[in-house]
N, CA, C and O atoms as a GROMACS GRO file, in nm:
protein
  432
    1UNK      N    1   0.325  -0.461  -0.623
    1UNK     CA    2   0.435  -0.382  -0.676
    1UNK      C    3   0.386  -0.305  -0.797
    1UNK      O    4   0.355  -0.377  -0.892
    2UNK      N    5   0.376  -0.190  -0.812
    2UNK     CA    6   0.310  -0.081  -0.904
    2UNK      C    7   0.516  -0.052  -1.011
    2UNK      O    8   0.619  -0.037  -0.945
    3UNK      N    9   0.516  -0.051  -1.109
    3UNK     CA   10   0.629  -0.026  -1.220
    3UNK      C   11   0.580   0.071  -1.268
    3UNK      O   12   0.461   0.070  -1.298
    4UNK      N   13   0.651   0.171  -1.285
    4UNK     CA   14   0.605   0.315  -1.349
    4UNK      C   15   0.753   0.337  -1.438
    4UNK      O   16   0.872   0.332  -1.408
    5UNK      N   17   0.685   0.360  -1.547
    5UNK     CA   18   0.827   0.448  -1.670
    5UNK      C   19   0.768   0.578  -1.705
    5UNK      O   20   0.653   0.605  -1.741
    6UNK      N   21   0.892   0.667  -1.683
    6UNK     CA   22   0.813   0.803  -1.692
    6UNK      C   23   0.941   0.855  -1.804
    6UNK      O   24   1.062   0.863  -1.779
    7UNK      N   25   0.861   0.892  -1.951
    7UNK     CA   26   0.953   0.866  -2.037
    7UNK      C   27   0.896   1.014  -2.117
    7UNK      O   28   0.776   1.022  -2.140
    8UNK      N   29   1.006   1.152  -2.165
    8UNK     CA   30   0.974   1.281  -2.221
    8UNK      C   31   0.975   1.229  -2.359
    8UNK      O   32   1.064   1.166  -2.415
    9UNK      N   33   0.804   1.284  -2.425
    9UNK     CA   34   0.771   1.309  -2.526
    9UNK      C   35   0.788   1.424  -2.633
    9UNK      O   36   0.731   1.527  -2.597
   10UNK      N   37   0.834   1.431  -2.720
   10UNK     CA   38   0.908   1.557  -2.779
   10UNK      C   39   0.803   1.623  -2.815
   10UNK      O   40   0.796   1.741  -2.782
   11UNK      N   41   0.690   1.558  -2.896
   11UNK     CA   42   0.597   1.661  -2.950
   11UNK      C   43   0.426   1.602  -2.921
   11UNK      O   44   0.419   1.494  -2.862
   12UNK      N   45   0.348   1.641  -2.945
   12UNK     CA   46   0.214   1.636  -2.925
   12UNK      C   47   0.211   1.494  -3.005
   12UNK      O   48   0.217   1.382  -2.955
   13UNK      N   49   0.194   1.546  -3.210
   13UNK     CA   50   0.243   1.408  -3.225
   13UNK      C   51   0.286   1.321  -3.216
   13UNK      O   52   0.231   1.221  -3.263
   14UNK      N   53   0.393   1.316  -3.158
   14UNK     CA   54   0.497   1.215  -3.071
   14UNK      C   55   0.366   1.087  -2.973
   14UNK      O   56   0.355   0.964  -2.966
   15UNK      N   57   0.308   1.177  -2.929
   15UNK     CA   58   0.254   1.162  -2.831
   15UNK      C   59   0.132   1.075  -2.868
   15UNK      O   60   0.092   0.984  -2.796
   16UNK      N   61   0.086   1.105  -2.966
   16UNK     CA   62  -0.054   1.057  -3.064
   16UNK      C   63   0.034   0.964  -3.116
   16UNK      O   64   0.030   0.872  -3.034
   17UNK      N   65   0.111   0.935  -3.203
   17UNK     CA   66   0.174   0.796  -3.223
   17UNK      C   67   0.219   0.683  -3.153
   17UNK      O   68   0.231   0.573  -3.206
   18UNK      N   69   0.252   0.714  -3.006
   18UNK     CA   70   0.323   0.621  -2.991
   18UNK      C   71   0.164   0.566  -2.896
   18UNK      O   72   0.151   0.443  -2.903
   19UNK      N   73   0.049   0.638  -2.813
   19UNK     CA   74  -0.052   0.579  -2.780
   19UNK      C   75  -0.097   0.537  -2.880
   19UNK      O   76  -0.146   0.430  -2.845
   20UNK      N   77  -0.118   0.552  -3.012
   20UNK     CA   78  -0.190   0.484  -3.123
   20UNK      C   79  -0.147   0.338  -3.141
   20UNK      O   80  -0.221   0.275  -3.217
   21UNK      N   81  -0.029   0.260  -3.082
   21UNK     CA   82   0.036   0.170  -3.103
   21UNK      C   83  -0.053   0.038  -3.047
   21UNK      O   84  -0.147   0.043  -2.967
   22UNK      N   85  -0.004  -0.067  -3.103
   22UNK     CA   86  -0.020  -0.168  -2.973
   22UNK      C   87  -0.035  -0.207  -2.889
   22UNK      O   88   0.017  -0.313  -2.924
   23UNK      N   89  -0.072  -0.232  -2.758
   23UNK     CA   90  -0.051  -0.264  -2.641
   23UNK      C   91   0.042  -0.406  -2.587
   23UNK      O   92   0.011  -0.520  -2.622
   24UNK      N   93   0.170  -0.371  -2.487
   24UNK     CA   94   0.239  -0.524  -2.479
   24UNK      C   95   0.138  -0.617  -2.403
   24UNK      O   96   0.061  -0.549  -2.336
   25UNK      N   97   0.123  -0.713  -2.395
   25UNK     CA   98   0.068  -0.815  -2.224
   25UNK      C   99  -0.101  -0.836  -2.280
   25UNK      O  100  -0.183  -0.885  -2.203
   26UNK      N  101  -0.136  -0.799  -2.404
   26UNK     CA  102  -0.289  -0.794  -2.396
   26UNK      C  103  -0.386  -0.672  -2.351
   26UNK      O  104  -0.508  -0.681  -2.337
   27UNK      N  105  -0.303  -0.552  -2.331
   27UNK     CA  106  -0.345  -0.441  -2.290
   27UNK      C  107  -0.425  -0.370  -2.362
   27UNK      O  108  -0.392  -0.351  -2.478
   28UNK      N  109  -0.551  -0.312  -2.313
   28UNK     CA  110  -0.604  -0.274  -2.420
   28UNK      C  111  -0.621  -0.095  -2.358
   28UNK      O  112  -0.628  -0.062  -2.239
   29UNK      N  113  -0.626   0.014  -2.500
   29UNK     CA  114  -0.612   0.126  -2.440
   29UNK      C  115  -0.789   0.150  -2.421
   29UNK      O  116  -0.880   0.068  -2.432
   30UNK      N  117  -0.793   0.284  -2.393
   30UNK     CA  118  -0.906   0.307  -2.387
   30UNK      C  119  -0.931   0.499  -2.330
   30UNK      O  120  -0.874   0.585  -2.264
   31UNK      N  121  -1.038   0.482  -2.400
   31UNK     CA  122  -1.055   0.661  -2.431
   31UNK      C  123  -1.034   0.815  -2.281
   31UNK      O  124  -1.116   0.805  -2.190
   32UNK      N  125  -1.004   0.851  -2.278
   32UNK     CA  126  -0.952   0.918  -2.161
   32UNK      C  127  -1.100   0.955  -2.030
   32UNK      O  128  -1.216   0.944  -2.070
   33UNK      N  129  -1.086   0.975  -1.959
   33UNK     CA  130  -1.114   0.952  -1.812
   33UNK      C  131  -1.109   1.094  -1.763
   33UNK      O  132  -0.999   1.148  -1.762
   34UNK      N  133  -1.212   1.159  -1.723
   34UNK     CA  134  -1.165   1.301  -1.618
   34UNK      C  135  -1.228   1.257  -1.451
   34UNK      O  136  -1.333   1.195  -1.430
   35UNK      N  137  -1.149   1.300  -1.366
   35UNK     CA  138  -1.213   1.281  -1.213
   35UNK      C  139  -1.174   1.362  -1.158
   35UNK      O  140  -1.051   1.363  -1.155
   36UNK      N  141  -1.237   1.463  -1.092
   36UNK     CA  142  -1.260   1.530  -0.978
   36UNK      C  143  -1.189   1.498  -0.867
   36UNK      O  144  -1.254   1.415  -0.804
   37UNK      N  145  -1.071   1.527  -0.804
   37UNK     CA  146  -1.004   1.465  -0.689
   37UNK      C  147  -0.933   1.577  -0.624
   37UNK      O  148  -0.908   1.679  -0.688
   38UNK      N  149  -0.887   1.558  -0.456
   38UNK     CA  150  -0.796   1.660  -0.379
   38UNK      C  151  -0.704   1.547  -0.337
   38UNK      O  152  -0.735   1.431  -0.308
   39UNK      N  153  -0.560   1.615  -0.340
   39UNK     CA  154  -0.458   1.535  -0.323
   39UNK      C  155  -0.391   1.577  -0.183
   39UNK      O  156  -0.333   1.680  -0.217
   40UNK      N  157  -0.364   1.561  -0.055
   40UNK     CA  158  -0.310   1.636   0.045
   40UNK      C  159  -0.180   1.562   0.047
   40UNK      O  160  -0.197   1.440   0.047
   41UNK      N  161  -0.069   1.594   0.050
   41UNK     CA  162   0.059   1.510   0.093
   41UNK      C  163   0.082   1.550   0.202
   41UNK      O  164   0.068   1.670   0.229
   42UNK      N  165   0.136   1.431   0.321
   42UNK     CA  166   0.191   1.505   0.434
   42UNK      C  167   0.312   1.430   0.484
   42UNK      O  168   0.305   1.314   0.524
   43UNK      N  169   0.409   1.492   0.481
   43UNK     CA  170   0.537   1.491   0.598
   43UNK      C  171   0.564   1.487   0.685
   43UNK      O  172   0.464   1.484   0.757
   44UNK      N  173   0.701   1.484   0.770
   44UNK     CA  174   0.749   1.518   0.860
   44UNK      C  175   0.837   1.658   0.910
   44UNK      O  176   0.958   1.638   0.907
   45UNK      N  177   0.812   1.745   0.938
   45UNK     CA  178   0.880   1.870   0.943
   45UNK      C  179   1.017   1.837   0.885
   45UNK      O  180   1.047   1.931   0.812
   46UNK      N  181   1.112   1.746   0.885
   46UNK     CA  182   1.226   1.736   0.865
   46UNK      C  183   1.250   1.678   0.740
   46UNK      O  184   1.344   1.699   0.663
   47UNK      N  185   1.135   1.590   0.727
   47UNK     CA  186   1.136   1.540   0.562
   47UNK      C  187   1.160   1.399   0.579
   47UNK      O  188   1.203   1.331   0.486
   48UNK      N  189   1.135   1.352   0.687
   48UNK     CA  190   1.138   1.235   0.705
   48UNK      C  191   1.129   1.098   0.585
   48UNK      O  192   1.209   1.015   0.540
   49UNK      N  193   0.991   1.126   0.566
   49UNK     CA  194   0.952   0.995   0.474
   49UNK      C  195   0.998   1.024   0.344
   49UNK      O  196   1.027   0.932   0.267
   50UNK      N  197   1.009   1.175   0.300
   50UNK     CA  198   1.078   1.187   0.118
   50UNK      C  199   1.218   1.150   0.163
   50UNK      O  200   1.278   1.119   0.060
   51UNK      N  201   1.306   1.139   0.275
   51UNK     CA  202   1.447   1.080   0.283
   51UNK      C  203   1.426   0.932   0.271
   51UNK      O  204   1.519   0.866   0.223
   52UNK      N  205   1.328   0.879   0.304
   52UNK     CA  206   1.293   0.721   0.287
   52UNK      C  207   1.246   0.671   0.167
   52UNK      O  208   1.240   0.550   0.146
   53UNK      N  209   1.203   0.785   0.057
   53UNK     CA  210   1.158   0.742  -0.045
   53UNK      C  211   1.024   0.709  -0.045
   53UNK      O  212   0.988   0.609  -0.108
   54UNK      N  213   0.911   0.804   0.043
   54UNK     CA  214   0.802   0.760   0.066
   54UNK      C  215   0.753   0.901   0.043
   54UNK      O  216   0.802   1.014   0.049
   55UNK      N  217   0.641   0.852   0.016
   55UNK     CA  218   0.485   0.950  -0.051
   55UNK      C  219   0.353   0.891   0.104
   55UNK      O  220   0.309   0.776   0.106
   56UNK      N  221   0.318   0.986   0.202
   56UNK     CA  222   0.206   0.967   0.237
   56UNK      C  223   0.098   1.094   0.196
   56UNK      O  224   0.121   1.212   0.222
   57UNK      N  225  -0.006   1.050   0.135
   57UNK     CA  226  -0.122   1.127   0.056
   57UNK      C  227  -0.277   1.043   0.093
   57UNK      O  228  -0.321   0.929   0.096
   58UNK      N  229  -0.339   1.238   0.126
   58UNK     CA  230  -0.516   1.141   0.190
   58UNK      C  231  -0.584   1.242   0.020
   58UNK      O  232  -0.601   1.362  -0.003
   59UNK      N  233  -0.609   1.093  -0.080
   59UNK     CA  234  -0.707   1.129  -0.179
   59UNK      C  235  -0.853   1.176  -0.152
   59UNK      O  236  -0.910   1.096  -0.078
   60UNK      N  237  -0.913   1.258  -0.181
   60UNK     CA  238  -1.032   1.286  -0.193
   60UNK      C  239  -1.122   1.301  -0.321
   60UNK      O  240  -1.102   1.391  -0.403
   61UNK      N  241  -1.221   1.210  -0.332
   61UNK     CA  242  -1.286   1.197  -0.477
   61UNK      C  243  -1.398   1.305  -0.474
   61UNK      O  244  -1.445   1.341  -0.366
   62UNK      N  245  -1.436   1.350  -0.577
   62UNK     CA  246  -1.578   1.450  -0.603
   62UNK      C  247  -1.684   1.386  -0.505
   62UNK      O  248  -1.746   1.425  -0.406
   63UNK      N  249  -1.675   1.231  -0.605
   63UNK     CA  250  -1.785   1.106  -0.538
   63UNK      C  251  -1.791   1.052  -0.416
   63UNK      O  252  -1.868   0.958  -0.395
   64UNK      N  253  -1.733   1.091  -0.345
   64UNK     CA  254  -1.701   1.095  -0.211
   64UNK      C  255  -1.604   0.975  -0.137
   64UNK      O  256  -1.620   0.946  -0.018
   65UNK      N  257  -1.539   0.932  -0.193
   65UNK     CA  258  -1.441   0.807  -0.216
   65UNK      C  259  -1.310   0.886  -0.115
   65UNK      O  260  -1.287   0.997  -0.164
   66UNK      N  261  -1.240   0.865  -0.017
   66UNK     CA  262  -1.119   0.903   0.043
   66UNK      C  263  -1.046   0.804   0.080
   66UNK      O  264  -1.080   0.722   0.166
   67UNK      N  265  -0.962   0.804   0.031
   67UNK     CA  266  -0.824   0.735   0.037
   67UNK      C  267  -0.679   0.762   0.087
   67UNK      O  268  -0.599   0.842   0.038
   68UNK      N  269  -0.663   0.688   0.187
   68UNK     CA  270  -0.528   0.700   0.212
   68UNK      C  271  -0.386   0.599   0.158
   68UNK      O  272  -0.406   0.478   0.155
   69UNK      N  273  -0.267   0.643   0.122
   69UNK     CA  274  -0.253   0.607   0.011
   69UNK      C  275  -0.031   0.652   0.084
   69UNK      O  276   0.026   0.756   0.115
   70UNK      N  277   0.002   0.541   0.080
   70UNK     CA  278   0.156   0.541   0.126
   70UNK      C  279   0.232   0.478   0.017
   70UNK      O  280   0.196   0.362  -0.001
   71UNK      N  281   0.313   0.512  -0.051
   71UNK     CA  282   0.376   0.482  -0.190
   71UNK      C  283   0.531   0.456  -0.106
   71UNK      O  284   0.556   0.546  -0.026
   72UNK      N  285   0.614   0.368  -0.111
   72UNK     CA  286   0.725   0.316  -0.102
   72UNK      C  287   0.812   0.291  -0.208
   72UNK      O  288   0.789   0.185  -0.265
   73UNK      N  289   0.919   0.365  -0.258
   73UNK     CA  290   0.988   0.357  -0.322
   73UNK      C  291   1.109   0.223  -0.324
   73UNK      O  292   1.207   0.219  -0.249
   74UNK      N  293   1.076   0.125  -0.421
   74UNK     CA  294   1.152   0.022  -0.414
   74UNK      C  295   1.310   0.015  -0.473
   74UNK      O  296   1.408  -0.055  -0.451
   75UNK      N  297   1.272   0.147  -0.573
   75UNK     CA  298   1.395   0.136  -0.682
   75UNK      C  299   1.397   0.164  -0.808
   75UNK      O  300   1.288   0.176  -0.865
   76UNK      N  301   1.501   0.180  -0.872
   76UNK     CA  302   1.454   0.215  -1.022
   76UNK      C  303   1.590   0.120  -1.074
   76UNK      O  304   1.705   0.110  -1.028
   77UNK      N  305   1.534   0.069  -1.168
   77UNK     CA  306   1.593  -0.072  -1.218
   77UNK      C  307   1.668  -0.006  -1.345
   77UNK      O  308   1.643   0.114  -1.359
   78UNK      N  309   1.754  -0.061  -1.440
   78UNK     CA  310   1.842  -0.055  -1.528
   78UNK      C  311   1.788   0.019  -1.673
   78UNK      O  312   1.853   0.066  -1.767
   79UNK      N  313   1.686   0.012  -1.658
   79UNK     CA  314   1.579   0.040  -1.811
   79UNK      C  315   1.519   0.185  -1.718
   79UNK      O  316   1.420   0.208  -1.786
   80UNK      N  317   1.519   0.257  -1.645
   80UNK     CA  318   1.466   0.367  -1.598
   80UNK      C  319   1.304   0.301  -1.544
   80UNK      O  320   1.216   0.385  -1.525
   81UNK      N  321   1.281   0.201  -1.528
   81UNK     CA  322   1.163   0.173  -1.493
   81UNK      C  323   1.143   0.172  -1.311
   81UNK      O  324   1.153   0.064  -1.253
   82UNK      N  325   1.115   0.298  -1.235
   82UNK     CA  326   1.065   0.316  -1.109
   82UNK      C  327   0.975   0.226  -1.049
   82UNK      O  328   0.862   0.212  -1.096
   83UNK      N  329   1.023   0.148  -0.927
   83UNK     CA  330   0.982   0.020  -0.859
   83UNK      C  331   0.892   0.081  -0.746
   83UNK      O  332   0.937   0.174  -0.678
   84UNK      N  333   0.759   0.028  -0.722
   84UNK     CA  334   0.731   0.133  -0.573
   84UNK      C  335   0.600   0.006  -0.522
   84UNK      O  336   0.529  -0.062  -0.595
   85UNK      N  337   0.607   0.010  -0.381
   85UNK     CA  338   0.557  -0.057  -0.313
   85UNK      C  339   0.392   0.046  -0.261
   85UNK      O  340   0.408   0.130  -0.173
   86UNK      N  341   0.264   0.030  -0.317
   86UNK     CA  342   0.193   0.104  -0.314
   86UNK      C  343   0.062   0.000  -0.215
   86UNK      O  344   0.005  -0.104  -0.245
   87UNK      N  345   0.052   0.110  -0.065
   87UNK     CA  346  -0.075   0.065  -0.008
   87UNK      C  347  -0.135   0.176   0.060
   87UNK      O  348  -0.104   0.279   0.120
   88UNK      N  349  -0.258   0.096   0.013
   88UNK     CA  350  -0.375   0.211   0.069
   88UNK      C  351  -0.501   0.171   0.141
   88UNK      O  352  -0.552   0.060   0.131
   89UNK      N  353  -0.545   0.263   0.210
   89UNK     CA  354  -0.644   0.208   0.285
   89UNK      C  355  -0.790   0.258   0.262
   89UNK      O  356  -0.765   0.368   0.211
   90UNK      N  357  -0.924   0.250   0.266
   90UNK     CA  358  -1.006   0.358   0.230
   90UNK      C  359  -1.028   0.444   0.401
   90UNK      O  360  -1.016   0.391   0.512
   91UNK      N  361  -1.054   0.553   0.376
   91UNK     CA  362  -1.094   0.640   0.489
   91UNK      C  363  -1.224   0.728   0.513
   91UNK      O  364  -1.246   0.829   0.447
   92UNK      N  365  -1.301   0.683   0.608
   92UNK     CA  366  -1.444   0.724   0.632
   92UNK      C  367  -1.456   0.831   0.717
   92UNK      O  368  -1.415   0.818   0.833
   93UNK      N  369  -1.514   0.953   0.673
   93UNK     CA  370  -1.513   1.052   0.699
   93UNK      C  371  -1.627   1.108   0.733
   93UNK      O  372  -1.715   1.066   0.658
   94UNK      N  373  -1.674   1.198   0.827
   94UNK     CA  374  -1.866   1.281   0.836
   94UNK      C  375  -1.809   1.348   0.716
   94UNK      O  376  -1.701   1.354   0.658
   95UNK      N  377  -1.952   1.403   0.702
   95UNK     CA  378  -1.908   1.546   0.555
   95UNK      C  379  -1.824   1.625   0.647
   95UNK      O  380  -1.704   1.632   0.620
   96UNK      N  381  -1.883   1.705   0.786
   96UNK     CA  382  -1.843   1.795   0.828
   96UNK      C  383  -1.658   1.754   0.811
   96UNK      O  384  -1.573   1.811   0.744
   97UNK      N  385  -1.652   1.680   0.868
   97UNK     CA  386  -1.500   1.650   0.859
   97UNK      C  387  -1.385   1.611   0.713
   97UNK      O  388  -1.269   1.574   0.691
   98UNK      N  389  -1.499   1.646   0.647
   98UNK     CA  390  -1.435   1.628   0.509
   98UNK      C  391  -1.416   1.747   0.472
   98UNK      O  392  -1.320   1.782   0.404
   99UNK      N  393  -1.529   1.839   0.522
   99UNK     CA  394  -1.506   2.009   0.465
   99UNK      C  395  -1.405   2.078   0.574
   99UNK      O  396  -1.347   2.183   0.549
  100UNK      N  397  -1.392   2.016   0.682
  100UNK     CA  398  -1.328   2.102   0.811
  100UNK      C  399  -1.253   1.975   0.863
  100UNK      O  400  -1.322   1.890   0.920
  101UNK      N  401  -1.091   1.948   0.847
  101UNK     CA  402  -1.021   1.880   0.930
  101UNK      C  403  -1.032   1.962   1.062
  101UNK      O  404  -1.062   2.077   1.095
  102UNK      N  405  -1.000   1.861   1.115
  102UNK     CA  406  -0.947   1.920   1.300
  102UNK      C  407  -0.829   2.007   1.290
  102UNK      O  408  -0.737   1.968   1.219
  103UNK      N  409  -0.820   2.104   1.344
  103UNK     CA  410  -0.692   2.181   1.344
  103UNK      C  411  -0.686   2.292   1.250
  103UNK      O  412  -0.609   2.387   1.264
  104UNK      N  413  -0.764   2.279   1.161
  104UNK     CA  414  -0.761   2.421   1.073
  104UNK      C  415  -0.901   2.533   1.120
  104UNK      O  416  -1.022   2.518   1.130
  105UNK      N  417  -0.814   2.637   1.138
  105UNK     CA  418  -0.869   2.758   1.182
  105UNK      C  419  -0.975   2.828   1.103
  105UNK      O  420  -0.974   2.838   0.980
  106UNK      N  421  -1.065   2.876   1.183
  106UNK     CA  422  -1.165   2.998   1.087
  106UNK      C  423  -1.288   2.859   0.940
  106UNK      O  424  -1.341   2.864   0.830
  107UNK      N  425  -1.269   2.780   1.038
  107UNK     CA  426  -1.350   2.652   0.927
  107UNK      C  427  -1.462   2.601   1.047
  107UNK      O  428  -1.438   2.549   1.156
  108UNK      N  429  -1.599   2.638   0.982
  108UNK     CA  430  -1.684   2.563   1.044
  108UNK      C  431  -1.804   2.528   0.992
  108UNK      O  432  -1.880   2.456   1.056
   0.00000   0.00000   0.00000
């Protein structure tokens, strides 16, 4: 079960203070992270799974890491804290098929 609070920061400072803080649980922060990634979301023509409260997405890393990745929306509880049921699988790909899915045109 993944808990997400997604909470608007008024100002930059805002923003620098309140990460400067503490951590609850033993958490420790740590200095920021850049990665290289492609995000594809896919549906149902009708909208199937966003009426269910579902996210299906195939990650793609620089490093060559692909992930498939189905997010289930459990709920959002009393404190605004968003409940979501998150599984994923890894997905092995040729290169060719990483640069050229099946089905897309004028790609070879």
């Amino acid at each position: 079960m993944i808990r997400r609070l997604n909470v608007p920061v008024g100002s930059v400072a805002r923003f620098a203070e309140l990460t400067a803080k503490r951590r609850p649980l033993g958490m420790s922060a740590s200095g920021p992270k850049y990665q290289l990634l492609r995000e594809t979301y896919f549906d149902t023509t009708d909208g199937a799974l966003a009426d269910r409260g579902m996210t299906l997405k195939l990650r793609s890393e620089a490093r060559g890491r692909t992930v498939l990745e189905l997010a289930v929306a459990e709920g959002v509880n009393l404190q605004g804290i968003v409940e979501e049921r998150l599984l994923e699988t890894p997905v092995y790909l040729t290169s060719r098929e990483a640069r050229c899915p099946s089905g897309l045109r004028g790609c070879t």
